[in-house]
mmJSON file of the N, C-alpha and C atoms, coordinates in Angstrom:
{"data_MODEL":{"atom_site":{
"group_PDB":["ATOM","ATOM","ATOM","ATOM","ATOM","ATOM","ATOM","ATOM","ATOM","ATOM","ATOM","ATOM","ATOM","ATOM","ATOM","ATOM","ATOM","ATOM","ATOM","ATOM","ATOM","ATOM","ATOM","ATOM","ATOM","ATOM","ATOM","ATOM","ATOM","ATOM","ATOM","ATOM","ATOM","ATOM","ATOM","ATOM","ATOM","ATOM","ATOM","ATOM","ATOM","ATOM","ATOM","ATOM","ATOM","ATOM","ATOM","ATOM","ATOM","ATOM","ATOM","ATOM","ATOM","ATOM","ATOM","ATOM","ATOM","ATOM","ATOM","ATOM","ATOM","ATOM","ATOM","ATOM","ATOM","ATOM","ATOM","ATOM","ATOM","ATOM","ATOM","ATOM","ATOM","ATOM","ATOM","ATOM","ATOM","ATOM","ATOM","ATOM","ATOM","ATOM","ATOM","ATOM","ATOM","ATOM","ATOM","ATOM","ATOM","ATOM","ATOM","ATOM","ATOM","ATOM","ATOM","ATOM","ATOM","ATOM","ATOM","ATOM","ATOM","ATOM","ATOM","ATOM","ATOM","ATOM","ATOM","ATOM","ATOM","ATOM","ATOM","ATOM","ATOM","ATOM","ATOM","ATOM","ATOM","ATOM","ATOM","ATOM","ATOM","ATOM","ATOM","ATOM","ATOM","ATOM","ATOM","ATOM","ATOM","ATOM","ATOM","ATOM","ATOM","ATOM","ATOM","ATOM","ATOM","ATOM","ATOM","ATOM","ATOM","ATOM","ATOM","ATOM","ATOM","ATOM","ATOM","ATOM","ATOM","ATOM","ATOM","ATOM","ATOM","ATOM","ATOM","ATOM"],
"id":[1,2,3,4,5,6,7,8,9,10,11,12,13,14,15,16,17,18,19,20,21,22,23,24,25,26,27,28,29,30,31,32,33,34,35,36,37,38,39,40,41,42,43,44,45,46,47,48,49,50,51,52,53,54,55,56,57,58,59,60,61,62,63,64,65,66,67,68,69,70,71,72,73,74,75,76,77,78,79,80,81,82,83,84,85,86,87,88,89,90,91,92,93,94,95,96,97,98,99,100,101,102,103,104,105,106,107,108,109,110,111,112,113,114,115,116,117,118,119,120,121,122,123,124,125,126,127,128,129,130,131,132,133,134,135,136,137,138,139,140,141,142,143,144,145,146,147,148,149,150,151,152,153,154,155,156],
"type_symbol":["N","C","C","N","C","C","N","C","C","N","C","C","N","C","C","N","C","C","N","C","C","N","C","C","N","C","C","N","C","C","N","C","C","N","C","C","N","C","C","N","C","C","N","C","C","N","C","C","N","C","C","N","C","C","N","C","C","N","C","C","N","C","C","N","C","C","N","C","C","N","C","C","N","C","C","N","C","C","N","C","C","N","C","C","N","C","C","N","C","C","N","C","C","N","C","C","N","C","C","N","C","C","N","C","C","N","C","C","N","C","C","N","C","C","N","C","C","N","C","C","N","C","C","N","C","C","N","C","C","N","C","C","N","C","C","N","C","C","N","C","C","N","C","C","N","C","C","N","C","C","N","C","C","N","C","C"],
"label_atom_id":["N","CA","C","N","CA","C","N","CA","C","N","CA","C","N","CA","C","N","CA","C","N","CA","C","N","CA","C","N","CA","C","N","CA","C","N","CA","C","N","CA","C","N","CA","C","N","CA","C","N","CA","C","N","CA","C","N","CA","C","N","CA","C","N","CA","C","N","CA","C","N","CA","C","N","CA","C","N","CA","C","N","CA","C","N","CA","C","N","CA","C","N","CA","C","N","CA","C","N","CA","C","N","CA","C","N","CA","C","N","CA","C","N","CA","C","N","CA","C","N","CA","C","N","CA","C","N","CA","C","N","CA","C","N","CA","C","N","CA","C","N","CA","C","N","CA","C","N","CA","C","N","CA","C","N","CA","C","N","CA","C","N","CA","C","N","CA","C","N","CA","C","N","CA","C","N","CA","C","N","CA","C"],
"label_alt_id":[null,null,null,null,null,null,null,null,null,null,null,null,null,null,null,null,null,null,null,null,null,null,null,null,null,null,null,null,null,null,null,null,null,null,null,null,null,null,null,null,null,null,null,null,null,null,null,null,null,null,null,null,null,null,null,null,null,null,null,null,null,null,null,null,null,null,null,null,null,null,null,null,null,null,null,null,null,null,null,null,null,null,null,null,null,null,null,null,null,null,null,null,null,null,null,null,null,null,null,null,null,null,null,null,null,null,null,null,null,null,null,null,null,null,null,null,null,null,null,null,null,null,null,null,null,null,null,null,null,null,null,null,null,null,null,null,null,null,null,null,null,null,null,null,null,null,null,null,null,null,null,null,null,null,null,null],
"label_comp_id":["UNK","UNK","UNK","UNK","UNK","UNK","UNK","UNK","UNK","UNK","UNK","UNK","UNK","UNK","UNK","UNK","UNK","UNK","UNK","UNK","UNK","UNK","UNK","UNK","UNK","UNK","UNK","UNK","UNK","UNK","UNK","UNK","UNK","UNK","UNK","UNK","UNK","UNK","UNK","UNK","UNK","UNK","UNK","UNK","UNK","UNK","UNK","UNK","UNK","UNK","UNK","UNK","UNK","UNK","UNK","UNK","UNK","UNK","UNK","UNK","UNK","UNK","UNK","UNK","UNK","UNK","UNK","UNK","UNK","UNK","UNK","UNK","UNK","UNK","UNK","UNK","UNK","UNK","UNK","UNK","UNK","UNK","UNK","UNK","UNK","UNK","UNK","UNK","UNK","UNK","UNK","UNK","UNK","UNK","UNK","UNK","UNK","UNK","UNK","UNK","UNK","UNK","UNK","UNK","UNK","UNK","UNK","UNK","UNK","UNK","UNK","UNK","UNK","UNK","UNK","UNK","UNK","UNK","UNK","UNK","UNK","UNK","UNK","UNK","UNK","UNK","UNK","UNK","UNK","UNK","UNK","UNK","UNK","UNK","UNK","UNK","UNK","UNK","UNK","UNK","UNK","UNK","UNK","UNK","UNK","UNK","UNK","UNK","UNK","UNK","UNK","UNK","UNK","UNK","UNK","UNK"],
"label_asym_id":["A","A","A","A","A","A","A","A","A","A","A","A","A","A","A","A","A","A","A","A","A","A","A","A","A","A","A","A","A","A","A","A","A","A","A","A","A","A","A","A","A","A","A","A","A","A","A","A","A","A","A","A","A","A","A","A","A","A","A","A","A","A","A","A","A","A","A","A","A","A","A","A","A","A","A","A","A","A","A","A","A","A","A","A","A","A","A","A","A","A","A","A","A","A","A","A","A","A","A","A","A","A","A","A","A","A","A","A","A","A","A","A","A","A","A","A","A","A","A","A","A","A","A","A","A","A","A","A","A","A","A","A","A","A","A","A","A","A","A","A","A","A","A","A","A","A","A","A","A","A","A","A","A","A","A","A"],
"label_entity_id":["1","1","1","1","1","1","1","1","1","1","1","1","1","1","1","1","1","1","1","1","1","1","1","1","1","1","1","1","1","1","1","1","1","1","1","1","1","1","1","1","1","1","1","1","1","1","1","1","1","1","1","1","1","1","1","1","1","1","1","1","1","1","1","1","1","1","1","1","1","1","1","1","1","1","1","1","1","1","1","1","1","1","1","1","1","1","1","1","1","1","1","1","1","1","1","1","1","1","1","1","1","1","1","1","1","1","1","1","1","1","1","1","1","1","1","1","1","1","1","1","1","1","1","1","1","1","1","1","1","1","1","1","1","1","1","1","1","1","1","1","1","1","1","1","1","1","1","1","1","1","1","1","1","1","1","1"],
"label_seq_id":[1,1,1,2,2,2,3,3,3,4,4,4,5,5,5,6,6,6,7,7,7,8,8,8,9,9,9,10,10,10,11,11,11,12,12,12,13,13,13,14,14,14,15,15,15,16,16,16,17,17,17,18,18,18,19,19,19,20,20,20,21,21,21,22,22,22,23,23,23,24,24,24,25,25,25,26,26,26,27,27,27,28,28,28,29,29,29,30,30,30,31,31,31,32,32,32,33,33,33,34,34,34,35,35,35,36,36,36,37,37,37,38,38,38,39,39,39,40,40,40,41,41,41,42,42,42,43,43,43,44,44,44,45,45,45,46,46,46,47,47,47,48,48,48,49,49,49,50,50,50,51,51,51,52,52,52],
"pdbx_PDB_ins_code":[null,null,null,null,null,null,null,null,null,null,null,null,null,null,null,null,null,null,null,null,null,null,null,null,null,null,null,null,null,null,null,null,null,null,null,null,null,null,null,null,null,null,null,null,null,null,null,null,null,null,null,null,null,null,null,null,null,null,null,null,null,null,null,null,null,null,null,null,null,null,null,null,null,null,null,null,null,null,null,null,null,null,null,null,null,null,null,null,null,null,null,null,null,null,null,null,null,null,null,null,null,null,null,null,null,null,null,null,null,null,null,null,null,null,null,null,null,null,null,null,null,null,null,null,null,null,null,null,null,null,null,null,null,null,null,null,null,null,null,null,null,null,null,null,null,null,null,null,null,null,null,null,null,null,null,null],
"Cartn_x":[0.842,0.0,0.89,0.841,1.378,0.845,1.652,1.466,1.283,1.424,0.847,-0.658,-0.861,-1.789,-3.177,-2.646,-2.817,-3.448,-2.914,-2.868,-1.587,-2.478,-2.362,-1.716,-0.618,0.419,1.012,0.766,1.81,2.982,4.086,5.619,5.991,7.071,7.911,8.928,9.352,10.106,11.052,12.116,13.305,12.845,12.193,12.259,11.948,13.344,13.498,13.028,12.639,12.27,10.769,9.946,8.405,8.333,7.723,7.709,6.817,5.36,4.059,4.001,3.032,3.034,1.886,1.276,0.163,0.655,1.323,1.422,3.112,3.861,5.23,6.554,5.595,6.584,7.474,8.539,9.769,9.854,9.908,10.417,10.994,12.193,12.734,11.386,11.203,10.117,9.656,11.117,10.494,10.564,10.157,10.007,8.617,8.694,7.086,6.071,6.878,5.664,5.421,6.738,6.704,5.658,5.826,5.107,2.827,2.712,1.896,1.12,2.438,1.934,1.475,2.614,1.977,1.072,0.453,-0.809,-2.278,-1.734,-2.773,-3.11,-1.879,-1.932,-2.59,-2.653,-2.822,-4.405,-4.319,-6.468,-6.549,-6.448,-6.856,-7.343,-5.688,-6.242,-7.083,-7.624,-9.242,-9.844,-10.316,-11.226,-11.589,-10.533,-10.629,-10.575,-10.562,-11.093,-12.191,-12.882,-13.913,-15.104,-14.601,-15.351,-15.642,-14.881,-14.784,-15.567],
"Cartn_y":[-1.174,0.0,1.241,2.495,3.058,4.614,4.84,6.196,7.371,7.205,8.453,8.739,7.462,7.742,6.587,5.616,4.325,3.481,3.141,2.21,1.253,0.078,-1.218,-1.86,-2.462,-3.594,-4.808,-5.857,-6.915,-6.657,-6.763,-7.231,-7.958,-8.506,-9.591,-9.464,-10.287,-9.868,-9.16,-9.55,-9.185,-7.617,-7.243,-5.911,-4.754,-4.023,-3.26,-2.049,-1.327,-0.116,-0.449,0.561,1.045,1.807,1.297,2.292,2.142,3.656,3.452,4.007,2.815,2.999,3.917,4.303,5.066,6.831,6.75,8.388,8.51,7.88,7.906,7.782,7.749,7.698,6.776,7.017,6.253,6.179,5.277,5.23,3.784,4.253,2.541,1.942,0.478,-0.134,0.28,-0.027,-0.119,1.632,2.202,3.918,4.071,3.604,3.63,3.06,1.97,0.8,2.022,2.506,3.246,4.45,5.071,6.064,5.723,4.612,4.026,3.766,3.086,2.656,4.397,4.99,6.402,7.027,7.001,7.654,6.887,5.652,4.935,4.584,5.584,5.567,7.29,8.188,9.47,9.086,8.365,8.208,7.447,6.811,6.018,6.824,7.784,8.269,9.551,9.846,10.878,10.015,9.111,8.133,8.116,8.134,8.245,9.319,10.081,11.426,11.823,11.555,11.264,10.465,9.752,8.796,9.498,10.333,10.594,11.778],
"Cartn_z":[0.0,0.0,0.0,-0.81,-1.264,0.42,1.11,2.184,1.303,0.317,0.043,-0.805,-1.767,-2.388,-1.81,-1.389,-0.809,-1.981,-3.29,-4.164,-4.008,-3.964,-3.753,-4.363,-4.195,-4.849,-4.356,-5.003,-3.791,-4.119,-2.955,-3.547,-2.384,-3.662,-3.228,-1.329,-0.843,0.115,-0.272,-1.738,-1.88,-2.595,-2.582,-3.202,-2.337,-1.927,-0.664,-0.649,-2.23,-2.517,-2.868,-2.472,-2.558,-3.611,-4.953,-6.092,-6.686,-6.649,-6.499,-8.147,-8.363,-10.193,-10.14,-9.345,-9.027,-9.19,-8.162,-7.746,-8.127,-8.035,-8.578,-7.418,-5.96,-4.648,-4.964,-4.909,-4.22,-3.115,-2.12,-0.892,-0.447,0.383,0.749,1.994,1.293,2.02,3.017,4.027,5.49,5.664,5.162,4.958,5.029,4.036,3.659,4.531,4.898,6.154,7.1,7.297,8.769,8.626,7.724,7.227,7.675,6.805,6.826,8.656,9.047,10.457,11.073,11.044,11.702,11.092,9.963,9.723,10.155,10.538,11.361,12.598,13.053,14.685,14.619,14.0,14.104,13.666,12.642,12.654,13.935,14.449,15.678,16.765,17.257,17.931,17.803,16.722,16.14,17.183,16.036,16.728,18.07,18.815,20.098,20.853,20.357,21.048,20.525,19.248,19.316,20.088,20.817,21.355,22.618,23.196,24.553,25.003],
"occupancy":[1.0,1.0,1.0,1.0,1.0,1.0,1.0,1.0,1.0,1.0,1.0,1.0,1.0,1.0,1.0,1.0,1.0,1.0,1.0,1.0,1.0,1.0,1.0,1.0,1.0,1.0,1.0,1.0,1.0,1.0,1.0,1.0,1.0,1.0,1.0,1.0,1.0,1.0,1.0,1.0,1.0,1.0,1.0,1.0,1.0,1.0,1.0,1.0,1.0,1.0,1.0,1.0,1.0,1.0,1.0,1.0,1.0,1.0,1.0,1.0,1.0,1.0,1.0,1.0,1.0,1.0,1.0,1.0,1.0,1.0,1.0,1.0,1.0,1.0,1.0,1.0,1.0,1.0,1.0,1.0,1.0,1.0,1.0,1.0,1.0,1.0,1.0,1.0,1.0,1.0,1.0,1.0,1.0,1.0,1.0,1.0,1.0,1.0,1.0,1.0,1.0,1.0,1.0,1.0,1.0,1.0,1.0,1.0,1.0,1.0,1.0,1.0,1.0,1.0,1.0,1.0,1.0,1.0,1.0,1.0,1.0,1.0,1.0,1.0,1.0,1.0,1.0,1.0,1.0,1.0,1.0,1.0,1.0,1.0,1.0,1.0,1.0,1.0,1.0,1.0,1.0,1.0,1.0,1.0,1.0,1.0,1.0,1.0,1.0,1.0,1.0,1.0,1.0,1.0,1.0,1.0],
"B_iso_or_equiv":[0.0,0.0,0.0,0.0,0.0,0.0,0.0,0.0,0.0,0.0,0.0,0.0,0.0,0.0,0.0,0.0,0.0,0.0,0.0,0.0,0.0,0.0,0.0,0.0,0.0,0.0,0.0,0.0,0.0,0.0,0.0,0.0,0.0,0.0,0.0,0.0,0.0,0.0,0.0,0.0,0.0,0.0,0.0,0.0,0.0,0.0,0.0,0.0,0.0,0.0,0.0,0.0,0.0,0.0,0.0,0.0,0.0,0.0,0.0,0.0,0.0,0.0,0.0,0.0,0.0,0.0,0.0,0.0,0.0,0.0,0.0,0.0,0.0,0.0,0.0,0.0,0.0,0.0,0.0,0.0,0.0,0.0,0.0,0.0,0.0,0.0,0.0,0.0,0.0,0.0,0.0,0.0,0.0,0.0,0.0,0.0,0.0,0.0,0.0,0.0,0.0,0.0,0.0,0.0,0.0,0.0,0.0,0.0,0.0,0.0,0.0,0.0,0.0,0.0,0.0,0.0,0.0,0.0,0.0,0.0,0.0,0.0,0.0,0.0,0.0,0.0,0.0,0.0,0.0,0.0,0.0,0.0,0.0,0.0,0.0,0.0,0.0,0.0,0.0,0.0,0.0,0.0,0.0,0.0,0.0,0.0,0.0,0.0,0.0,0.0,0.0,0.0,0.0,0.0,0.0,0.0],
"pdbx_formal_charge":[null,null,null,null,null,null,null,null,null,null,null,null,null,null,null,null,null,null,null,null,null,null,null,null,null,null,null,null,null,null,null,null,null,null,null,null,null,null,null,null,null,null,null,null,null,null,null,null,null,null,null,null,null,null,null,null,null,null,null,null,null,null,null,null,null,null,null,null,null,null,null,null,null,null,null,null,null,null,null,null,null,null,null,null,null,null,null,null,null,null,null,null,null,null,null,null,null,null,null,null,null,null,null,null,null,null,null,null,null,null,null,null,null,null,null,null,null,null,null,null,null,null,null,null,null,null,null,null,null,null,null,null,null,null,null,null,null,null,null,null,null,null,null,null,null,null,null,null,null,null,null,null,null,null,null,null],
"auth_seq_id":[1,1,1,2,2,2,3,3,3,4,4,4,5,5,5,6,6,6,7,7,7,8,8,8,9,9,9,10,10,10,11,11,11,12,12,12,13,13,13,14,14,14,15,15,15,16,16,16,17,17,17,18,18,18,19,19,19,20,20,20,21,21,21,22,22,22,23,23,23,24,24,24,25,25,25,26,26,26,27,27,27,28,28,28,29,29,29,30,30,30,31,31,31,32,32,32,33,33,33,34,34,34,35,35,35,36,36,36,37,37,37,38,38,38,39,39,39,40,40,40,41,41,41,42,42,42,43,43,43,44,44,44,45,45,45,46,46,46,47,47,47,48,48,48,49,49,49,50,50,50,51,51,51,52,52,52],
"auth_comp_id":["UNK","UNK","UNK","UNK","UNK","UNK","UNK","UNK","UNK","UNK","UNK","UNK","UNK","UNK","UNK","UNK","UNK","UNK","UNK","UNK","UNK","UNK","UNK","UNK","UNK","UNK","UNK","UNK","UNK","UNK","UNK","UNK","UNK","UNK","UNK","UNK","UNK","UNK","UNK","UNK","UNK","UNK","UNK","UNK","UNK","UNK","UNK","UNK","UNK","UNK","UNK","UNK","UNK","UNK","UNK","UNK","UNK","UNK","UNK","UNK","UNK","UNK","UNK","UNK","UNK","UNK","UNK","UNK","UNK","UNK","UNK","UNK","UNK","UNK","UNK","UNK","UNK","UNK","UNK","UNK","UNK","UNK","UNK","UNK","UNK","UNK","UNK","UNK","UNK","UNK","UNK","UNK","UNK","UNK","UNK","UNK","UNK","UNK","UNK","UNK","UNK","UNK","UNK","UNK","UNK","UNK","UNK","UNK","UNK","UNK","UNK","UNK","UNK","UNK","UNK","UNK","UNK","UNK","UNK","UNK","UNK","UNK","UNK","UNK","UNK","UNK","UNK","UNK","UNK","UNK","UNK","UNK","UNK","UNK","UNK","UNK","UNK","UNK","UNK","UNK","UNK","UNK","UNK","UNK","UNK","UNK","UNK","UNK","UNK","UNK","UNK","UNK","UNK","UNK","UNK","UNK"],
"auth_asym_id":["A","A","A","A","A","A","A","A","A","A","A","A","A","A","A","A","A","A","A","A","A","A","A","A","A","A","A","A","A","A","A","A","A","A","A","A","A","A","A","A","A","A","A","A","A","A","A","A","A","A","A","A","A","A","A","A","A","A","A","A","A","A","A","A","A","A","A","A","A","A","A","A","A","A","A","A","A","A","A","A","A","A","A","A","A","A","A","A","A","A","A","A","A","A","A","A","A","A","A","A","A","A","A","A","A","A","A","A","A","A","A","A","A","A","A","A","A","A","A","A","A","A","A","A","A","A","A","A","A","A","A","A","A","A","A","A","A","A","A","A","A","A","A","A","A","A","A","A","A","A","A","A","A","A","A","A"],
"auth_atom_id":["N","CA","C","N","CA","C","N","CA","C","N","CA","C","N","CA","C","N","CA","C","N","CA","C","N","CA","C","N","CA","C","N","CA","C","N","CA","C","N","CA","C","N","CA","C","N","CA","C","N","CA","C","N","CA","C","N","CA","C","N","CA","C","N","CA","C","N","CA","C","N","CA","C","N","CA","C","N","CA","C","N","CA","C","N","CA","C","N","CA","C","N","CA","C","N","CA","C","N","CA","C","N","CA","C","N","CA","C","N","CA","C","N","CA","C","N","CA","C","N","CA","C","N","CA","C","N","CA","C","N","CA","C","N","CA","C","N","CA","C","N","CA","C","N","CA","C","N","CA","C","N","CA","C","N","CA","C","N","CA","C","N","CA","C","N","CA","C","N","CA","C","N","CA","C","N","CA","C","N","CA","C"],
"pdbx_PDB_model_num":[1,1,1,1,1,1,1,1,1,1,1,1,1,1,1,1,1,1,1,1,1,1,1,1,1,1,1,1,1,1,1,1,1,1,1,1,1,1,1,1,1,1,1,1,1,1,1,1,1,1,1,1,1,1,1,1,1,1,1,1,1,1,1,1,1,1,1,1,1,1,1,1,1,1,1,1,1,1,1,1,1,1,1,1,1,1,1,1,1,1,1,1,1,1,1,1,1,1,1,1,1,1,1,1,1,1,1,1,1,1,1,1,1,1,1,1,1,1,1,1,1,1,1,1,1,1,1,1,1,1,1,1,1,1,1,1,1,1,1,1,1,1,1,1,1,1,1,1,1,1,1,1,1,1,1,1]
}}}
C-alpha cells in the first residue's frame, strides 16, 4: 500500500524499494511501512477522542 496515495500492490520480500506505479513515490520499504503505520496511529487516535 502506497502512504501516500494508498494504491495497492503486492511485492515480493526481496524488493526493498516502494515504487508506487500510481502516484510515482519512491520510498525505501520499510520507509514507507513506517510512514503508513503512523498515519494509522494518528487516525486512531481521532477516533478516540472522538469517542470521549
Amino acid at each position: 500500500m502506497c502512504p501516500q496515495c494508498g494504491y495497492k500492490k503486492k511485492k515480493e520480500l526481496f524488493q526493498r524499494v516502494h515504487n508506487c506505479d500510481n502516484c510515482n513515490l519512491i520510498a525505501d520499504r520499510d520507509v514507507a511501512a513506517a510512514m503508513i503505520f503512523t498515519q494509522t496511529f494518528f487516525f486512531l487516535i481521532e477516533l478516540i477522542k472522538l469517542r470521549i
